[in-house]
C-alpha positions as CSV (number, residue, x, y, z in Angstrom):
1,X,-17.2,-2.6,-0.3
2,X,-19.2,-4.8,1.8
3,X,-18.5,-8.5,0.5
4,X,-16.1,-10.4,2.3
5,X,-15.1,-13.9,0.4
6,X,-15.5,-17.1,1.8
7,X,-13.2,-19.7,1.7
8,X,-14.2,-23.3,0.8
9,X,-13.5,-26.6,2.4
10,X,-13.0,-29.7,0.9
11,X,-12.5,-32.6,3.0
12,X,-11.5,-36.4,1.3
13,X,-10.9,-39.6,3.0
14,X,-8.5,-41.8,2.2
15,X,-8.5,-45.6,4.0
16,X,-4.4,-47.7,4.4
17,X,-4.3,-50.8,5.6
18,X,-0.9,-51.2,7.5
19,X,1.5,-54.0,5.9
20,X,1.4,-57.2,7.8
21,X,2.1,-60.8,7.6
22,X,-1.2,-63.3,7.4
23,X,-0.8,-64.7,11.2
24,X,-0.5,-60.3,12.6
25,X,-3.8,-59.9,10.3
26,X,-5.6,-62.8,12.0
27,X,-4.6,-61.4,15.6
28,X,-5.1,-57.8,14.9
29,X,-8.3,-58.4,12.9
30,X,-10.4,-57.1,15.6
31,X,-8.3,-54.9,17.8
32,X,-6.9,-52.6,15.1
33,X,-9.0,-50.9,12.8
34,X,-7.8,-49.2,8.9
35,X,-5.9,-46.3,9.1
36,X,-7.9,-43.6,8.0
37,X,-5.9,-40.1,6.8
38,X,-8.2,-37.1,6.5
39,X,-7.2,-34.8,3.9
40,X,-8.4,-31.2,3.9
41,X,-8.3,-28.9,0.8
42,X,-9.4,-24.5,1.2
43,X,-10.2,-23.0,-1.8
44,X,-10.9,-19.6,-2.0
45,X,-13.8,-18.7,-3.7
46,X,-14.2,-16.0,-6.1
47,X,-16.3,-13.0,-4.9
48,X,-19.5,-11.8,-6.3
49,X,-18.4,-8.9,-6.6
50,X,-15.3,-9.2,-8.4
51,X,-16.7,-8.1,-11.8
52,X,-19.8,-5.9,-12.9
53,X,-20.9,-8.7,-14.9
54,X,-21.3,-10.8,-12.0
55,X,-22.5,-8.2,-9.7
56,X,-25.9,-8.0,-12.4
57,X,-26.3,-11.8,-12.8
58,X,-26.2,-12.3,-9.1
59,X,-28.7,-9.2,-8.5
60,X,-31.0,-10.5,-11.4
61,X,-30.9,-14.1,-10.1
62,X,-31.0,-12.5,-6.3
63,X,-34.3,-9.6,-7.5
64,X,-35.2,-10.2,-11.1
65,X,-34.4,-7.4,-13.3
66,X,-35.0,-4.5,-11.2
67,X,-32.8,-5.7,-8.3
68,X,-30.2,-3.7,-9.5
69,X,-32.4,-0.3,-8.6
70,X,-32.7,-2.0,-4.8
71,X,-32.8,1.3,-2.2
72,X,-33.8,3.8,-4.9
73,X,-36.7,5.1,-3.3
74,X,-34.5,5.2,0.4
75,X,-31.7,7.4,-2.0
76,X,-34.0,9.2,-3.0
77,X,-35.6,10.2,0.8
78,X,-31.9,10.4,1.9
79,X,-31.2,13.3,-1.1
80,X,-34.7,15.3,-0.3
81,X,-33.7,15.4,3.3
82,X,-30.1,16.3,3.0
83,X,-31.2,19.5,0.4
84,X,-33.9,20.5,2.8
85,X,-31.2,20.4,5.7
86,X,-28.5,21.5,3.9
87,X,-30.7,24.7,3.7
88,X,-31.0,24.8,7.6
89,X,-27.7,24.5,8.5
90,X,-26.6,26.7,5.5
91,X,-25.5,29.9,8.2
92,X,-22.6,27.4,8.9
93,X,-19.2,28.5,7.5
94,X,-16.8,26.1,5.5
95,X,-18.9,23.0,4.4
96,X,-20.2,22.2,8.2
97,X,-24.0,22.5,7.1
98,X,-23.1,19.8,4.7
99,X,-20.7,17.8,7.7
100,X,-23.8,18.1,10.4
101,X,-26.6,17.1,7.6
102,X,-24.7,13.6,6.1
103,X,-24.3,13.3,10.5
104,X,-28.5,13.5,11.2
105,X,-29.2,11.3,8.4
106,X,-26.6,8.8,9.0
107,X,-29.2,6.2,10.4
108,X,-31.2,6.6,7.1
109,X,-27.5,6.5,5.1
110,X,-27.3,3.0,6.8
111,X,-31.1,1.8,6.1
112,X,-29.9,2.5,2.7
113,X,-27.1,0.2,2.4
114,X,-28.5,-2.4,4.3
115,X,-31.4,-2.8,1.7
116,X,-28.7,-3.5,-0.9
117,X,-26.9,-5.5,0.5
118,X,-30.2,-7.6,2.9
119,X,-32.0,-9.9,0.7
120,X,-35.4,-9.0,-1.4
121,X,-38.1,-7.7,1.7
122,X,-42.0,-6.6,1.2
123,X,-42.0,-4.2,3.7
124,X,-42.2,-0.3,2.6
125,X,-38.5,1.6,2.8
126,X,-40.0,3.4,6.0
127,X,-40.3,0.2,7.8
128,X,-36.9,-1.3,7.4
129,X,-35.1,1.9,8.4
130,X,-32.5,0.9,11.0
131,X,-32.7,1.5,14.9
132,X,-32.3,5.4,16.4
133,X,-30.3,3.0,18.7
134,X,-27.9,2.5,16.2
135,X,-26.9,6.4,15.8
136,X,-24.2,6.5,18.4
137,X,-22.0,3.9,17.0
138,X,-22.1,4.7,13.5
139,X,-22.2,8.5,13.7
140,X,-18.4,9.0,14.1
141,X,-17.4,7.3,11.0
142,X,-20.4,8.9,9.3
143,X,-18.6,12.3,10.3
144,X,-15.2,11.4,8.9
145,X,-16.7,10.6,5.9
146,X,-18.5,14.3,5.3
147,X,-15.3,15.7,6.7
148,X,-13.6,13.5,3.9
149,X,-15.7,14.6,1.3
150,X,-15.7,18.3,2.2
151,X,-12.2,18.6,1.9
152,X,-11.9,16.9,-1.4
153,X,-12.7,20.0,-2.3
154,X,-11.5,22.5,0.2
155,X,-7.8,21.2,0.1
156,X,-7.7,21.5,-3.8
157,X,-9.8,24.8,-4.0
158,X,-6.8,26.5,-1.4
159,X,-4.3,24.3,-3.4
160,X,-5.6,26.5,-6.2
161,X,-5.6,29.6,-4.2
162,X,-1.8,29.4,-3.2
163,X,-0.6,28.6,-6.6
164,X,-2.6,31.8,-8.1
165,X,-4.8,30.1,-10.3
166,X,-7.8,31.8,-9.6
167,X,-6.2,35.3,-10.6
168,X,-5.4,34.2,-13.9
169,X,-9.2,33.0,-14.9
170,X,-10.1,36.8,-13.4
171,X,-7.5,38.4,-15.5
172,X,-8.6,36.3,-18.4
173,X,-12.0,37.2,-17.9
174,X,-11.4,40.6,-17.5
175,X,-10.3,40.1,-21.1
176,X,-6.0,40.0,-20.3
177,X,-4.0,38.1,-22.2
178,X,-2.4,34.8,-20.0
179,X,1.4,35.7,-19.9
180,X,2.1,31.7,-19.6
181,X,-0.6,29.5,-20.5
182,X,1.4,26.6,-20.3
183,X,2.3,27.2,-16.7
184,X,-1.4,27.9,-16.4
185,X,-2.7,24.9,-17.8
186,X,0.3,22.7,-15.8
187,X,-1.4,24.6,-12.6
188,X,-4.7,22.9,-13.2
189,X,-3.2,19.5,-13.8
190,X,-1.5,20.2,-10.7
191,X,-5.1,21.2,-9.4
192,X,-7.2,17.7,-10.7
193,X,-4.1,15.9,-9.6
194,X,-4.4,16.8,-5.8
195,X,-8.1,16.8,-6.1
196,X,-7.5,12.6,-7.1
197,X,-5.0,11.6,-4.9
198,X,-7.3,13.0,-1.7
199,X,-10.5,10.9,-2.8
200,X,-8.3,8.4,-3.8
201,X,-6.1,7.9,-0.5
202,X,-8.7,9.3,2.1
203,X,-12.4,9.6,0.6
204,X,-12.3,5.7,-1.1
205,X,-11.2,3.9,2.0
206,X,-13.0,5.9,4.6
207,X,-16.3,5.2,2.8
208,X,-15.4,1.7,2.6
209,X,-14.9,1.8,6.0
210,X,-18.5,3.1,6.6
211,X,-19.9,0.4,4.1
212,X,-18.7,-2.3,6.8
213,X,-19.3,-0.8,9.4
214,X,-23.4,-0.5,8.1
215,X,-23.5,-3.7,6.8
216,X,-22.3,-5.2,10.3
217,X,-25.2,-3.6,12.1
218,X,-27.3,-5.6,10.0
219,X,-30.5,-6.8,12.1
220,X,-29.5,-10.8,12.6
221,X,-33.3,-11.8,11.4
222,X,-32.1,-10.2,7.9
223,X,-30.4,-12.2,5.1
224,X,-27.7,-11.2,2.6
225,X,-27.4,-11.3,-0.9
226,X,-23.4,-11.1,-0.3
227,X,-21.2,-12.4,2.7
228,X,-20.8,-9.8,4.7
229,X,-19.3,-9.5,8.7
230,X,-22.2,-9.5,10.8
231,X,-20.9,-9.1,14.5
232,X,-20.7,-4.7,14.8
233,X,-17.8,-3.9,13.9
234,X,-15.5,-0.5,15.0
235,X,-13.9,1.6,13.0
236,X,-10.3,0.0,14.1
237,X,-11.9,-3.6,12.8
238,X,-13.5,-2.3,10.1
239,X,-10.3,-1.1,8.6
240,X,-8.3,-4.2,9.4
241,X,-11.4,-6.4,7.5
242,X,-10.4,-4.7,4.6
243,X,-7.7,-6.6,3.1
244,X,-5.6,-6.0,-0.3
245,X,-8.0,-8.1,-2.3
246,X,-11.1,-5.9,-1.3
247,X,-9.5,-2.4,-2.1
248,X,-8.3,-3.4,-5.3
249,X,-12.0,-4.7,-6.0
250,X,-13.5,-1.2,-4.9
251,X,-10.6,0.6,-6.7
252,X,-11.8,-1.4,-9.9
253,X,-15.5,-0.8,-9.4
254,X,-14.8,3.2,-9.2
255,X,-12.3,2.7,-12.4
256,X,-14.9,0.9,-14.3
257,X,-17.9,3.0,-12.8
258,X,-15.8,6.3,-14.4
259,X,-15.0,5.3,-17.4
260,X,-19.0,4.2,-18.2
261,X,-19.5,8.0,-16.9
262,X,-17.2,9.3,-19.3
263,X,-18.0,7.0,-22.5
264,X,-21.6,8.5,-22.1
265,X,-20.6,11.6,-21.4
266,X,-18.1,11.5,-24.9
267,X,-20.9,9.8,-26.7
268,X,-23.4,12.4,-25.8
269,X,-21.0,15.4,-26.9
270,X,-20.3,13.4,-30.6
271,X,-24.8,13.6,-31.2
272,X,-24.8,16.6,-30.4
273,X,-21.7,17.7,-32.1
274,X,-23.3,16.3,-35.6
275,X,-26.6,17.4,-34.5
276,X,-25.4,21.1,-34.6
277,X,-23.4,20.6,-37.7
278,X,-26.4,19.2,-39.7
279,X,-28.6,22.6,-38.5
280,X,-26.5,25.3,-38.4
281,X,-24.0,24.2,-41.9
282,X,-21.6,26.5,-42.4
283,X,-22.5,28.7,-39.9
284,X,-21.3,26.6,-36.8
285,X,-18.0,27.8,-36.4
286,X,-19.3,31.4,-36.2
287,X,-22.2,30.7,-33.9
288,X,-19.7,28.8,-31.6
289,X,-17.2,31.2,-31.3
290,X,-19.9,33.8,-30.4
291,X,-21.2,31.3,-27.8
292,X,-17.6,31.1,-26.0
293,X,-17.2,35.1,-26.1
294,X,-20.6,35.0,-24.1
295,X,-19.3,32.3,-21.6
């Protein structure tokens, strides 16, 4: 999200010496030197970034093998406080307890991406936490992004609502027989469908929009691991510093990053799926079909 490439320049020399006759060479000798034409090549370097494979190498050579867990223990501050304030501001209605927590932590959200992205440190999480300072100009952005997320699940859950889909499951579990399950089971495509297309199109981009906008408020006596912009960027800039190359990149990552999710996730299903066949034999099909009747 954060890694913006950097372009190399190659510069060569090359050295003509004009055509003349003998008597021009011996007048000119000292009054005009070789032509010299400069020749200037940019290559665009590849980023770091561009692949997982690369992203691990460059953290292992960065870190050592552990570099890869860099922030944990700031992640893991960052979750204990938002589920203790999450339970504050729970008397607010429609997801703005979860809105006005991810907005108080946002300076800690930021000291969290700034050790991943800064280069190895010895001090403690707690010391490198950015400045209170900082709060005002990254708390907007920080606020469209928990609006974002919030209504990745609102807009599909009334999506839902409108088409009737929740009235089915009750019927069904009220024990009724689903008139149409093929419109039923269309409706939930319908449902996931929306539900991708909003974190897609608004949650993706907003949040790389954030990542920038963190990684430019980087302290100037900090190192990166990646090029990153390092003047503060607003939210205006930050979205025009994000060029085609960089979303498909971050696109790619979450493509990749889901498909390791649900390869595990498949993988774990099949051991257990054998495991309950070697235990319960024949009686696996029964003891399955009363399990569904519970659920």
């Amino acid at each position: 999200m954060v890694e913006t490439p950097t372009a190399l320049l190659i510069e060569s020399t090359t050295t003509e010496e004009k055509e003349e006759t003998i008597e021009e060479k011996e007048n000119s000798m000292d009054k005009e030197p070789l032509l010299e034409q400069c020749e200037v090549t940019l290559v665009q370097q590849t980023p770091i970034t561009s692949s997982i494979r690369t992203t691990l190498q460059h953290l292992r050579e960065t870190g050592g093998f552990f570099a890869r867990y860099r922030g944990f223990s700031m992640f893991a501050v960052y979750l204990f406080l938002s589920s203790q304030f999450s339970i504050v501001f729970s008397f607010l209605p429609c997801g703005l307890g979860q809105v006005l927590t991810t907005i108080v932590l946002s300076t800690i959200r930021m000291g969290w991406t700034h050790v991943i992205v800064s280069a190895p440190s010895p001090l403690p999480w707690f010391r490198r936490l950015p400045s209170i300072k900082t709060f005002k100009s990254i708390a907007p952005i920080t606020a469209l992004v928990a609006v974002s997320e919030e209504l990745s699940v609102g807009v599909p859950f009334l999506f839902a609502s409108a088409l009737g889909l929740f009235e089915s499951i009750d019927r069904q579990a009220d024990g009724e027989t689903i008139v149409d399950p093929e419109a039923c089971l269309v409706k939930i495509f319908a449902v996931a469908a929306v539900f991708f297309a909003w974190v897609i199109v608004v949650v993706v981009p907003v949040s790389t929009v954030l990542a920038r906008m963190q990684a430019s408020l980087l302290p100037e006596n900090e190192e990166t691991i990646v090029s990153v912009h390092r003047e503060a960027l607003s939210i205006k800039e930050a979205w025009k510093s994000v060029d085609w190359n960089a979303r498909v990149r971050v696109y790619k990552a979450y493509l990749k990053g889901f498909a390791i999710q649900m390869s595990i996730m498949i993988l774990f299903a099949a051991v257990v799926y054998v495991q309950l066949v070697m235990f319960l034999g024949p009686k696996f099909p029964e003891v399955i079909a009363q399990y569904m009747m519970m659920v």
